[in-house]
Every structure is written in structure tokens, then in C-alpha cells.
N, C-alpha and C positions, 0 to 999 in steps of 0.2 A: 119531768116534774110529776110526783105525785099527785093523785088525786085532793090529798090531804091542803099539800103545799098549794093548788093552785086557789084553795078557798082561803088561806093564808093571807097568800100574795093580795087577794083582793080587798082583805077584811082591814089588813097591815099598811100598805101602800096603794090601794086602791087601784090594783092594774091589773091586766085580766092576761092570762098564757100568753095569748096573741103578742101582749107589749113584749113581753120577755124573748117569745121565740123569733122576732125580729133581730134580735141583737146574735144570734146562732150563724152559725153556716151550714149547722145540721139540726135537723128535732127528730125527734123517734117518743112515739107516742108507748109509755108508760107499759102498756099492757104488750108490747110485742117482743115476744121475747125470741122471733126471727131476728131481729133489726142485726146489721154486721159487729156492732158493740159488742153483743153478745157470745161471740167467739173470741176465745185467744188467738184463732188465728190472724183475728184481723187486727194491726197492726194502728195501736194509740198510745202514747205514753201516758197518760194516767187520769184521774179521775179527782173532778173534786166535791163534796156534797156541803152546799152551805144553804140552810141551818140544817142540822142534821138530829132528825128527833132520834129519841132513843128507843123507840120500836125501829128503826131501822138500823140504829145502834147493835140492839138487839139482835136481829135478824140478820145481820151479816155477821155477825161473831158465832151465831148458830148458822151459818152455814145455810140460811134460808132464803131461797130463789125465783120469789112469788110475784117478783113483776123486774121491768128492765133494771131501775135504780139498782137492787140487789144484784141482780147479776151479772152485771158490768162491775161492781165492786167485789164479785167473788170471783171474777175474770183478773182484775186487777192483784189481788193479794194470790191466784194461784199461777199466776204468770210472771210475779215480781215486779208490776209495775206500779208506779207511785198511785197513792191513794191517800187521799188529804179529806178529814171529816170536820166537821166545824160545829162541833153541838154547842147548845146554847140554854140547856134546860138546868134550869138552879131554884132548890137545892138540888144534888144528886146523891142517888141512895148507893148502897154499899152493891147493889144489884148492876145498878149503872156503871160502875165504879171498877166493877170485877169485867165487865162486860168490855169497859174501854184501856184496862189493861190488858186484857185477852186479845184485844188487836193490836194493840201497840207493838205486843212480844210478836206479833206475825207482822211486822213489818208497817204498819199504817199508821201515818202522822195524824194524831188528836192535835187539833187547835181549836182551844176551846171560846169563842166569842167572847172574849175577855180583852177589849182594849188597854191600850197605855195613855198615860194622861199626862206625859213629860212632855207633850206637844202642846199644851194647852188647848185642847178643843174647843171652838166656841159653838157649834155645833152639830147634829146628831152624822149628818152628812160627814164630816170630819173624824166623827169615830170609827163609824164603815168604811171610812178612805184606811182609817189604819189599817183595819181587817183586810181590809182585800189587799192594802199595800203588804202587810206581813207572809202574807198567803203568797203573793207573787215574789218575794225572796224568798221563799220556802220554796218554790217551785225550779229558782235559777234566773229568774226574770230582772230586770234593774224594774224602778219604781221611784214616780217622782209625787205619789199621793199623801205624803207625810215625810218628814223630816228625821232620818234615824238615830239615836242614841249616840251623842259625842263624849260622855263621861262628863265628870262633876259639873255645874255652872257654876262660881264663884260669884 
């Protein structure tokens, strides 16, 4: 978790690293860019960054290596392993734009924080179930956080 993110997480949902890194089986603090992630040789199927601003957007499409987040995702796209980004910044400029093309063609799934509303959400909690529930079929995962797209409703 960023620096950025953990003043986020607190400002957003009022919860401070500690609540998050309880829910891990691993943490690796931000600045070490020892930690085993850090190699391709070390052996993880892939990476997911949710929300994913566009300075990091940025910085992994430039190939820039300046703390763990980026370099576990420049381990990920030079070793061929899934990497799933989930930016959330709107509007987006044509800089952004170019930016999250530029990853795409190298293999890295943009899923951009954009809910579906065919499930009727009543609320905010049920829109994040979507997201994580989409993200976890994208992954290969079954997922029982929403209800998926059966075609017309009459």
C-alpha cells in the first residue's frame, strides 16, 4: 500500500493499514524493494492494484521502479503474469488514455471502477461487491457477490 493510499484508506473508509493488512497472509512494506515480490524469480501468479491512480498508471507504462507497488507490476508484465489495474479517476485525459493503452497492448487488464446497475443496487456496498465480484471472474475465480447477466428481462 502506498503511502498515498494509506491516507486514502483513512480519509475514505476510516481505517487505518493495520485494518487492511489483517486481512493478508503477507505485507511487505512499500519502500522494500528486497521483499521476494520483487523478483521474477519468485514464483506468484499475479497482481491486482485497486484503485489505481494514474501516477502509477503512469509509472508502470514508463517502466518506473521507485517503490514495491511498481515493481511487482514490472515483475508481472516482464514475466507474463496477470496484472489487473482498476483505476477510478474521471474525467481521463488523452495522457491517461495513451498511458492505459500502452498497457493494455503489453498484456495488462484495465478494469476501470465502472459498476453495472442491471443488479439493482441498493447500496454503495453492492457496488464494490460488483467490482470485486468482476475482478474475481477475470481472475478465474467463481463469485457469489452479485448476480451475473442473464440476457433480456421481459
Amino acid at each position: 500500500m502506498t503511502r498515498n493510499a494509506e491516507k486514502i484508506l483513512k480519509f475514505e473508509l476510516g481505517k487505518t493499514p493495520e485494518d487492511i493488512y489483517g486481512l493478508a497472509t503477507e505485507h511487505y512494506d512499500i519502500d522494500d524493494l528486497t521483499a521476494s515480490v520483487a523478483s521474477g524469480s519468485q514464483p506468484f501468479d499475479g497482481m491486482i492494484v485497486v484503485p489505481c491512480s494514474m501516477g502509477s498508471v503512469a509509472a508502470i507504462a514508463g517502466g518506473v521502479s521507485r517503490n514495491l507497488l511498481l515493481r511487482v507490476a514490472e515483475v508481472c508484465i516482464k514475466e507474463g503474469r496477470r496484472l489487473i489495474l482498476v483505476p477510478r479517476e474521471s474525467p481521463v485525459s488523452v495522457i491517461h488514455l495513451e498511458n492505459l493503452l500502452k498497457l493494455s497492448r503489453a498484456g495488462v487488464i484495465i478494469m476501470p471502477a465502472c459498476p453495472g446497475f442491471y443488479h439493482r443496487p441498493k447500496t454503495i456496498e453492492a457496488l464494490v461487491d460488483f467490482m470485486v465480484g468482476r475482478i474475481l471472474v477475470r481472475l478465474g475465480f467463481e463469485q457469489d457477490l452479485f448476480e451475473p447477466w442473464r440476457g433480456n428481462v421481459a
